[in-house]
Each structure stands twice: as structure tokens, then as C-alpha cells.
C-alpha positions in Angstrom: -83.9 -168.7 -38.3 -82.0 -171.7 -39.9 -83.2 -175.2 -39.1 -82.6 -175.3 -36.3 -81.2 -178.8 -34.3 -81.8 -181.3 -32.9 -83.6 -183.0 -35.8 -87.7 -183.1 -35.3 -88.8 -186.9 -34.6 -91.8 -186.9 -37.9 -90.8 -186.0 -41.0 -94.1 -183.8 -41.6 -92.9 -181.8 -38.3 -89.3 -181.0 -39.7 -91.0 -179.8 -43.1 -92.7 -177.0 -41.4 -90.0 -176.0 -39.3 -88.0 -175.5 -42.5 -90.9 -174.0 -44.3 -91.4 -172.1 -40.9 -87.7 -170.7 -41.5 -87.8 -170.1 -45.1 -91.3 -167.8 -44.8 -89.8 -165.4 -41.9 -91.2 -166.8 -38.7 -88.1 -167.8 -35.9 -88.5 -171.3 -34.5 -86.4 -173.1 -32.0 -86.2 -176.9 -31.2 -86.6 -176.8 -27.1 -86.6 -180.5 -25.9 -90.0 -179.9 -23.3 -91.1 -177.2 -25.3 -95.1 -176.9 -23.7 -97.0 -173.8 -24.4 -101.1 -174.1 -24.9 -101.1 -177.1 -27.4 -98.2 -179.8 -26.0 -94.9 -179.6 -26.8 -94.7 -176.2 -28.6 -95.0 -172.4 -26.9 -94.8 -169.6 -28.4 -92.3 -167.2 -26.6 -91.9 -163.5 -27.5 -93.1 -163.9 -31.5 -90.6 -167.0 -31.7 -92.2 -170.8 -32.0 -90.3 -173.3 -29.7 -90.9 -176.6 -30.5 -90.5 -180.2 -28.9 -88.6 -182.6 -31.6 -91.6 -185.3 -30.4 -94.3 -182.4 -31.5 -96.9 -183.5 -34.2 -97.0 -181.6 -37.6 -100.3 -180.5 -36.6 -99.9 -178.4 -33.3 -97.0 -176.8 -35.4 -98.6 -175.6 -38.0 -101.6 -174.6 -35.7 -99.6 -172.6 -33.3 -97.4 -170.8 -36.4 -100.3 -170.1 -37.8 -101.8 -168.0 -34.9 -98.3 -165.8 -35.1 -98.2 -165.9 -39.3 -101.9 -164.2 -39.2 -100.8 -161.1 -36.6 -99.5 -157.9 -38.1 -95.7 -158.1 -38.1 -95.7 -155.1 -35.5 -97.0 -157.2 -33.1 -95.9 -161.0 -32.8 -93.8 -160.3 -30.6 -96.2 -159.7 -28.4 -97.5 -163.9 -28.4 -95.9 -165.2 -25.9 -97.3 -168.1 -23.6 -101.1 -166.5 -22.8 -101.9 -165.3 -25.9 -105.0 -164.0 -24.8 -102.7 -161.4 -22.4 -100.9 -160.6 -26.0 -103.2 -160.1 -27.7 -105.0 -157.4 -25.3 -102.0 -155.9 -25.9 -102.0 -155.4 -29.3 -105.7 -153.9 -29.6 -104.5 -151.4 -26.8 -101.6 -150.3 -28.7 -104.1 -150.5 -31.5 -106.6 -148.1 -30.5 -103.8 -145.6 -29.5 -103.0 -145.5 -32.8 -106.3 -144.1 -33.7 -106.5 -145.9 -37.0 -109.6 -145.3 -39.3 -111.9 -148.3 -39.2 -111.4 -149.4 -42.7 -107.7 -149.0 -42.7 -105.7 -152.1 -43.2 -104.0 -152.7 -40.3 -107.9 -152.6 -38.5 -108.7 -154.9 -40.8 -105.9 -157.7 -40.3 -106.3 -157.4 -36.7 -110.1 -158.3 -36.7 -109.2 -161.8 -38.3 -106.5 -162.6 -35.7 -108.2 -165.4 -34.1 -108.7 -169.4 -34.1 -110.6 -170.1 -36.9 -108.3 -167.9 -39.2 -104.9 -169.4 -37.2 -106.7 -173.0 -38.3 -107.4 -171.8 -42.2 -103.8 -170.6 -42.1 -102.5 -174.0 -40.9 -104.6 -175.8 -43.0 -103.4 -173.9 -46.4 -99.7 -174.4 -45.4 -100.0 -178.7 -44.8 -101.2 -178.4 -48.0 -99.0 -176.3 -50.0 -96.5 -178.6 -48.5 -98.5 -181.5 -49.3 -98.9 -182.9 -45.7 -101.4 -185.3 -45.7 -104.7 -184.1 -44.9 -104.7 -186.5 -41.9 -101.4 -184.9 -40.3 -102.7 -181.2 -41.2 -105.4 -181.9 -38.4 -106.0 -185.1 -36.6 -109.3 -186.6 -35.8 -108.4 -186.1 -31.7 -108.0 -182.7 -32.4 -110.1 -179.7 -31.9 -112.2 -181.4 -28.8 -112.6 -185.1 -31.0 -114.0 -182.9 -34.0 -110.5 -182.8 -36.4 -112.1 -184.7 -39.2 -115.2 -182.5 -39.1 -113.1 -179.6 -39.4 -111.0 -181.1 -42.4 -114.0 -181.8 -44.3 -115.2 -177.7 -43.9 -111.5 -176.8 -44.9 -111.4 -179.0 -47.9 -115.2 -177.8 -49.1 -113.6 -174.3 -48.2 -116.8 -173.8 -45.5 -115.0 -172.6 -42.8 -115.5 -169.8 -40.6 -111.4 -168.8 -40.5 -111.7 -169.0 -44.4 -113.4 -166.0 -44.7 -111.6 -164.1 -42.1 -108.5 -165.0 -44.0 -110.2 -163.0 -47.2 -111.3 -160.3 -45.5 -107.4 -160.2 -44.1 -106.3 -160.1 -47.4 -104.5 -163.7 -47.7 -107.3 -165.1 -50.3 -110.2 -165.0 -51.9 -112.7 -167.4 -50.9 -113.8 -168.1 -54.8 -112.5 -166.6 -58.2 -113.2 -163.3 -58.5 -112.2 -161.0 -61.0 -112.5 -158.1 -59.6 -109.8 -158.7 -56.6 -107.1 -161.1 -57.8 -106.1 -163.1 -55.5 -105.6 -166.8 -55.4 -108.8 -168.9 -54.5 -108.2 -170.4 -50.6 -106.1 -172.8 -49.3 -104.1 -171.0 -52.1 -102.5 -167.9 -50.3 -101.4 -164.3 -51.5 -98.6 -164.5 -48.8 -98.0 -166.5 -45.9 -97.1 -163.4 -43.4 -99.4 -160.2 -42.7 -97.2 -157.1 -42.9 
């Protein structure tokens, strides 16, 4: 899980592979690494990357395996959407209770939570908000989307709390840190 080489071409990119490392999540540097964002896949729970990928996808695409239950990442793997299928069917054999934790992290496993989670980690590393998410992401909308993040009024913000990451304001009554703060940066 190292960092791994050849060297990332943007200095914001090879900060999150080494944070990527040191939190638990396996990333490789794959020159023509191309998975649904460009230049990074995701490819049986491990991130392969592009050295020409921008911080941003990064981040966006750990953050869609750094919100599944451990159990399951390795599950992600190019359609996500076929991975993820598979995790609610090995889910529901499981015949969980509804309230039960691992229910409850698995009902925040989408987008907006995978785009709270990447937007908490550029900041903890003190990416600029610009390289977090870039105005041509997200369909043209990426400096829409910072301003919800940074007035902590976005959708994946809550799913995040109700996932157990954050709290969305100070409460006393279930300490945890206040969002783009997080509790950890890997569900269990």
C-alpha cells in the first residue's frame, strides 16, 4: 500500500495517494489508468490511478470505496453500479435488522456521500478548495457544489451523519466532530 511509483504529475494528486496509503485504502499508479472519471478505475477495492489524474477525480473516486463497509470494497470494481448490486444481495442474505449498523452504512453509499467524503479529505489535507472540485466538474456545476459543501448544505453531508462519519452540527448528545471534520476516514 506504500506510495506507490512512478511519481503523480500535481502535487495535490500525490498528497492523496500518500494519504490514500496511510488511511488503509490500496492504490496503484497505472500509466492509462481509465475507469468512470478519466484516468483512475477502481479495480477489485484497489484505486489505480494515472500520474496525469487531477486531485479531484482521486479523491472523488476513493471516496466512493472509503464510504462502503470494509466487507465489501472489493466488490467496486469498474461498473460500480454491478458492485454494488452485489453488495445489497449479499446484504439482504444476511438478514440484518433494519436499524443495525451495517444497514445503516450501506444506505449512505452513494454520490453525494462519496462527494462529502472527498470534499472532507482536500480539506483535512488542505487542498485548495479549487482542486477539491473544479468548476468543470459535476456537469459545469463544481463551484455550486463547493459553495453547499463549505455552508455544509449538502445532500451527502447528511448521509455521511447518519453513516456515522460526522455530525452535521454540534451536538451534545452524540459526539462526534462537526462535518468536513470526520470520526474516521473508513467505514468498518
Amino acid at each position: 500500500m506504500g506510495c506507490p511509483s512512478p511519481k503523480m504529475q500535481c502535487s495535490y494528486a500525490e498528497m492523496v495517494v500518500n494519504f490514500l496509503a496511510t488511511i488503509g485504502l490500496s492504490v496503484r499508479v497505472v500509466p492509462g489508468a481509465k475507469g468512470f472519471i478519466d484516468k483512475v478505475a477502481l479495480v477489485d477495492g484497489t484505486i489505480h490511478v494515472d500520474p496525469d489524474c487531477r486531485a479531484s477525480a482521486l479523491l472523488h473516486e476513493a471516496g466512493h470505496l472509503a464510504i462502503v463497509p470494509s466487507q465489501f470494497r472489493h466488490l467496486l470494481s469498474g461498473n460500480m453500479y454491478a458492485g454494488i448490486k452485489q453488495m445489497f444481495q449479499e446484504l439482504a442474505q444476511m438478514n440484518l435488522e433494519p436499524d443495525n449498523q451495517l444497514e445503516r452504512a450501506m444506505m449512505q453509499i452513494g454520490d453525494t456521500e462519496a462527494t462529502s467524503w472527498a470534499w472532507a479529505a482536500g480539506k483535512s489535507l488542505k487542498i485548495p478548495d479549487k482542486f477539491i472540485i473544479q468548476n468543470d466538474e459535476y456537469d459545469g456545476d463544481g463551484s455550486i457544489l463547493r459553495m453547499q459543501l463549505s455552508a455544509r448544505s449538502y445532500l451527502g453531508i447528511n448521509g455521511m451523519a447518519h453513516a456515522g462519519f460526522c455530525n452535521v452540527r454540534p451536538n451534545p448528545y452524540r459526539p462526534r466532530p462537526v462535518y468536513p471534520e470526520l470520526a474516521f476516514w473508513l467505514q468498518a
